[in-house]
N, C-alpha and C positions, 0 to 999 in steps of 0.2 A: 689456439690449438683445440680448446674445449667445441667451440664450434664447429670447425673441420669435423672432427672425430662426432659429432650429434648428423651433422651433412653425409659423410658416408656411412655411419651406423643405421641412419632410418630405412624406411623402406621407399620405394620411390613414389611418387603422385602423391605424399605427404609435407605438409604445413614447416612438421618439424625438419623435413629433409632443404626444403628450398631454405630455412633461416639458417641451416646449419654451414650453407654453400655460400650464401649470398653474407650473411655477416661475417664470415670467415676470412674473407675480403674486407669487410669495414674495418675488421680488427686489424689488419696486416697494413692496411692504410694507417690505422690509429696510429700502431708501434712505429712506424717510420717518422711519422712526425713528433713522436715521445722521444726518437732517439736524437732529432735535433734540437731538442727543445732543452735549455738548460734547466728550468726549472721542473721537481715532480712534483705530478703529477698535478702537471697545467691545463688551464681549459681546455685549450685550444685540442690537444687531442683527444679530450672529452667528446667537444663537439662532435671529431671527428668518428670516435666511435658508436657515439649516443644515433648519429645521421646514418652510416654504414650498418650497422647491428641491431638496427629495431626500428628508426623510421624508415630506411626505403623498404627491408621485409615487408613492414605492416601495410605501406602504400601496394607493394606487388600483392601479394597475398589479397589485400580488399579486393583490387582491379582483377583478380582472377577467380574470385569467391572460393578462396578452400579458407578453412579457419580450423581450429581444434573442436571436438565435438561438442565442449561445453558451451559455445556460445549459440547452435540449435537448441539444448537443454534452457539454459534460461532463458531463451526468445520464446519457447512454447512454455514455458512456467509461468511466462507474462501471461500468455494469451488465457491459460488454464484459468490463473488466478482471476482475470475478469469477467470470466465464461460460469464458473460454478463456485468461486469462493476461495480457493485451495490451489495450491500451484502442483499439485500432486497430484499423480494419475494412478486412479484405483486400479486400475489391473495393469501393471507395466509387465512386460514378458521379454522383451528387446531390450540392451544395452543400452540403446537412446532413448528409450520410455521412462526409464528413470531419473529423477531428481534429487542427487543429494545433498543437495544444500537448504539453507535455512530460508525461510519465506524472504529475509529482507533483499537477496540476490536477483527475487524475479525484477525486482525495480529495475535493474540494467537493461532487462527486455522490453520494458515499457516505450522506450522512442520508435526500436520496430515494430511495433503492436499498432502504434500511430502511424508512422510512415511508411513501412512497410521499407520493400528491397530499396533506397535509397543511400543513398551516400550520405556518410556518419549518423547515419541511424543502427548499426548493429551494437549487439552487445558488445564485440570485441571494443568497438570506439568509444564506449561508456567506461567498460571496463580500465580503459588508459585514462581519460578523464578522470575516474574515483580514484585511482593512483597518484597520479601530479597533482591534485587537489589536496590529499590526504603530506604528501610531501613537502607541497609548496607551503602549506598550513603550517606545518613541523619548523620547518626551517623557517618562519613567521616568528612563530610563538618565541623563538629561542634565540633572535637577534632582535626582538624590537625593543621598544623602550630607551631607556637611558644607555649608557656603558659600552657603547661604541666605538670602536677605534675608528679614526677618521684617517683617509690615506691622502696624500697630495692632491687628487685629485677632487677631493670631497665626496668621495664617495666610501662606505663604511667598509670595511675591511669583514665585518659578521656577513655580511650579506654578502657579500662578493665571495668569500668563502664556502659560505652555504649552499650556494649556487651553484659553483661548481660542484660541489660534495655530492652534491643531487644530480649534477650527471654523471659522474661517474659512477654512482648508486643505478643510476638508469642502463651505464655499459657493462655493466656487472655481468656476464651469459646468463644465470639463476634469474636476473631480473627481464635482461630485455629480450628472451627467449619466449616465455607466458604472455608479454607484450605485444609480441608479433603476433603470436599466434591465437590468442584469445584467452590466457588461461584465466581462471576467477581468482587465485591467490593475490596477484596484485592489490586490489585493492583492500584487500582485508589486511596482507603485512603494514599497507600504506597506512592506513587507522591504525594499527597496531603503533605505528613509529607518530604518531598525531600523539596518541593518548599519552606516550614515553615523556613528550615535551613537553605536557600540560605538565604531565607529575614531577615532572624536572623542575619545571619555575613554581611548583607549591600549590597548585590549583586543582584540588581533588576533584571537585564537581564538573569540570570537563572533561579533566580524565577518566571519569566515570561515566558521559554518556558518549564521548567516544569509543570506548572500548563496546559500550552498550552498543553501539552502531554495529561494531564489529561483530559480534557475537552474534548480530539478528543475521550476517552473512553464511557462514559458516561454524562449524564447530570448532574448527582449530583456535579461535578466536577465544573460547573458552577458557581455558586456563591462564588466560592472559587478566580476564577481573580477579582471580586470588594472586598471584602477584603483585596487580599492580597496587590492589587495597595492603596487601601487606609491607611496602614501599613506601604507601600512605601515612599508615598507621605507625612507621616507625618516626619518619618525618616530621606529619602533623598532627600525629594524637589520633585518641578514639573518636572522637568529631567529626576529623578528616575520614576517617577511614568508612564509616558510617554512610557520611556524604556518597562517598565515592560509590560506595557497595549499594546503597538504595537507587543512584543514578543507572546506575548499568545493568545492574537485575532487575530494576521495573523496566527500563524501555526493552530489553530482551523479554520477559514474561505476559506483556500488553502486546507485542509483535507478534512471538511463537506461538502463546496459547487459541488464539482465534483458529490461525490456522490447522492447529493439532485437534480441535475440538471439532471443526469443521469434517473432516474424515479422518481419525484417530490411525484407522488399519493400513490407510495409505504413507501416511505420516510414520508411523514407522517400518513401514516396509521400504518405504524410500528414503529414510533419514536416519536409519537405525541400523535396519539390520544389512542395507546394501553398499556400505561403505567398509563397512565393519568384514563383509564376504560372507555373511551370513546366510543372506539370502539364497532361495534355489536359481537365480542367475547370477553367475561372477560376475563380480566388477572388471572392468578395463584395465583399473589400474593392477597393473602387475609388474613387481620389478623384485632382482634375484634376493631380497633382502631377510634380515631376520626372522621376520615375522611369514611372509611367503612360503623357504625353505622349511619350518616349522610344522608347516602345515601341508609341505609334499611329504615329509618325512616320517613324519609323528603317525601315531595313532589319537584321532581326537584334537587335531592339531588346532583346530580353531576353536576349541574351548582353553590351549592351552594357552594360545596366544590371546586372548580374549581375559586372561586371569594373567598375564605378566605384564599389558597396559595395564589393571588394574591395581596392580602392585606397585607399579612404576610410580602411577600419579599420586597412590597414598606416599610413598616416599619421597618424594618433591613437594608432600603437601607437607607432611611432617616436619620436611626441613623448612618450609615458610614461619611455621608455626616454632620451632626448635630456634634458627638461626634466622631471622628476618633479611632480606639484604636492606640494604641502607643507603643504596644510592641507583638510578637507575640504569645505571652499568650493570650491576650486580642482578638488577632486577629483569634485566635483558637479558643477561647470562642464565640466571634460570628459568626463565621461561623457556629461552632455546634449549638446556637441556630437555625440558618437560618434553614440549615436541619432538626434540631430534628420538627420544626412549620412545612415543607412540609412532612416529615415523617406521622407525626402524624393526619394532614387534607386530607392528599393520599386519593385516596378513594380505588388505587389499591398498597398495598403496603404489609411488612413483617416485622418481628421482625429481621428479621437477619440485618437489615438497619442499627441496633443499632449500628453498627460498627462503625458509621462517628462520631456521638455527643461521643460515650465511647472514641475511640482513637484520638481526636481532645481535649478533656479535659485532660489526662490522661498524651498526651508523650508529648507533648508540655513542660506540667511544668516540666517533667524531664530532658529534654534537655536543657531547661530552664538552670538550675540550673549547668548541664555538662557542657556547655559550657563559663557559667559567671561565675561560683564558681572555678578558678583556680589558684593557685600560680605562680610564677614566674618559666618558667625554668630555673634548676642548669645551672650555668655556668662551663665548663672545668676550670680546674687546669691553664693551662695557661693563663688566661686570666690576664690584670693586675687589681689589686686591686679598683686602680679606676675606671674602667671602672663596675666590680661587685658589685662594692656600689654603683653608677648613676644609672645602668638600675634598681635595687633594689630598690630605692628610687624614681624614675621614678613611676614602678609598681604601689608602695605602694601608690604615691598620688593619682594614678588617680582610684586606683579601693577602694571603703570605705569597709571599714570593716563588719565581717556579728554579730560580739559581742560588738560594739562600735569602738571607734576613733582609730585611730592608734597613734601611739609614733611618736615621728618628727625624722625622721632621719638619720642624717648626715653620709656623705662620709667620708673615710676617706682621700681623697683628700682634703675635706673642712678641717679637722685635721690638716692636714699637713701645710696647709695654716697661718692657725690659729695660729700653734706653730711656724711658721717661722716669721710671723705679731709678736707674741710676744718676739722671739731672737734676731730680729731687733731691737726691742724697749727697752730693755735690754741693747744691745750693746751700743746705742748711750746716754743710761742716764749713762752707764761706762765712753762713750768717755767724757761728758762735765763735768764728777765730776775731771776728772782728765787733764781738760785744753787742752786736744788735736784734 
């Protein structure tokens, strides 16, 4: 429905109007096979959405060259950056002059810069690659190793799981919408959900230059290193959190500073004041939202909206610092608020944003769940007996049950024990009935 309704809301000869038409069909294809499908939400109409809703768009759309305007924006931020230093254009005057994203974006333009008009050289195609990577990474981190469920087949029940989580993440409309069409969020949620998994399995220092990754992309990325350090530091201590914060504000401040030093005035005219609406050309993005309305109504509207993000983010800062969250559910849940309050106070902003609050509630608690909710891996055949009742009973203490208490339970080495503690004791009430 969400599609249909993006399909005849657009305007025609647009990106957004042909995904809204043509996935609107994937989806109605998906649903039909979801309603035969005993099991929810089973791959198979995964596939079928993930194929219908964002691969064949993205395939039509390349073969007839429209895309969303950001992906001209970072193809000429490539070319800029190698041409004078800066991916920034000191005098933008036009809507498509402008740059507002952070230097590490123009990288996606770099294949067209080399290859030019070729097939899967545009940004938009980079753009889905830093996606699936940053995904496929996520759901890595968070089934490998030990504690695997192993399913009849031998193959691991985490991954298989995973797997599919990720595409239905991919059939999401918020997701495979930006997908088709070029948008740049994609990959920077995608790192955002990379860095969640690192801090989930205890590893501060990648979760700290991943989110660093992110952050050299965009701004929205930002508020996601206090968070995730304060997740950290609840976790693993001041050490951890150190780590974490040293990793992600040096590779962010060795990225940004060159480029802001290089032409200061264009840097923030394009990174600062034109996202913000500041600037004497509005931004594109406009949608009927809090912060927009604010600013058709008010007097001073964009200082006003300007000082209630500002409030916002002290207040979700306060609460990091006040109430820590403690788990990366918790710590996903406030960072979507953070976003969804400048989302929504923007005064230059979009609906398509909804990406960060949807998939920051959404795969968290999935992952959640993939990666805590695991049995023991089977041991081989050869192992000895004792050793498969220890690490079994090991498991079993330290992870609680999701139905109640678990059964206490003994090795059979403790068995064995026990029965030889008892033939011993046997033995010598023989030996003293009988004087010897």
């Amino acid at each position: 429905m969400s599609a249909l309704v993006v399909g005849l809301a657009s305007p025609d000869h647009t990106s957004q109007k042909v995904w809204g038409l043509v996935g609107a069909a994937g989806y109605a294809c998906a649903a039909l096979v979801a309603a035969r499908s005993s099991t929810p939400w089973a791959r198979t109409p995964a596939v079928v959405a993930v194929t219908g809703a964002a691969a064949v768009p993205l395939l039509y759309l390349s073969v007839i060259g429209r895309a969303q305007m950001e992906v001209g924006v970072v193809e000429r931020a490539a070319e800029l950056l190698f041409s004078t230093g800066t991916p920034y254009n000191p005098a933008p005057h036009a809507v498509r002059d402008f740059n507002p994203y952070l230097p590490g974006m123009a990288l996606f333009g770099i294949p067209h810069l080399l290859f030019g008009d070729t097939p899967f050289a545009g940004a938009r195609v980079w753009f889905l690659v830093g996606f699936l990577a940053a995904v496929a990474g996520a759901v890595r981190v968070l089934t490998r190793g030990g504690g695997l469920a192993v399913g009849p087949s031998g193959t691991a029940r985490g991954a298989t799981a995973g797997l599919t989580g990720a595409l239905w993440l991919i059939a999401c409309p918020v997701v495979a919408l930006p997908l088709s069409i070029g948008g740049v969020d994609p990959p920077v949620i995608g790192l955002l959900c990379l860095a969640l998994a690192f801090t989930q399995r205890g590893d501060a220092g990648r979760a700290g230059l991943v989110v660093g990754v992110a952050a050299i992309l965009k701004w929205t990325a930002w508020p996601a290193i206090a968070v995730i350090v304060a997740v950290v530091a609840v976790r693993g201590g001041r050490r951890a959190a150190s780590r974490c914060t040293a990793a992600a504000t040096g590779l962010a401040a060795l990225t940004i500073t060159p480029a802001a030093l290089v032409d200061t005035g264009a840097f923030y005219q394009n990174v600062v004041l034109y996202p913000l609406g500041l600037g004497p050309t509005a931004s594109s993005a406009q949608s009927p939202l809090l912060g927009h309305l604010i600013v058709l109504l008010l007097p001073h509207g964009k200082a006003v909206t300007t000082a209630l993000i500002a409030l916002s983010a002290v207040g979700v800062g306060a609460s990091l610092l006040v109430r820590p969250p403690r788990s990366t559910v918790a710590a996903a849940d406030r960072l979507a608020l953070g976003l969804l309050l400048a989302i929504v106070l923007s005064p230059a902003t979009r609906i398509g944003y909804a990406i960060y609050p949807i998939v920051l509630i959404a795969w968290p608690r999935f992952t959640a769940r993939l990666s805590a909710d695991r049995p023991a891996t089977p041991h081989p055949a050869s192992d000895p007996p004792h050793r498969r009742g220890t690490v079994a009973s090991r498991l079993c203490t330290a992870s609680p049950a999701a139905d109640g208490p678990l059964p206490t339970l003994r090795s059979p080495a403790g068995r064995d024990a026990r029965r030889r503690g008892h033939g011993h004791g046997v033995a010598r009430s023989e030996r003293s009935r009988t004087g010897s």
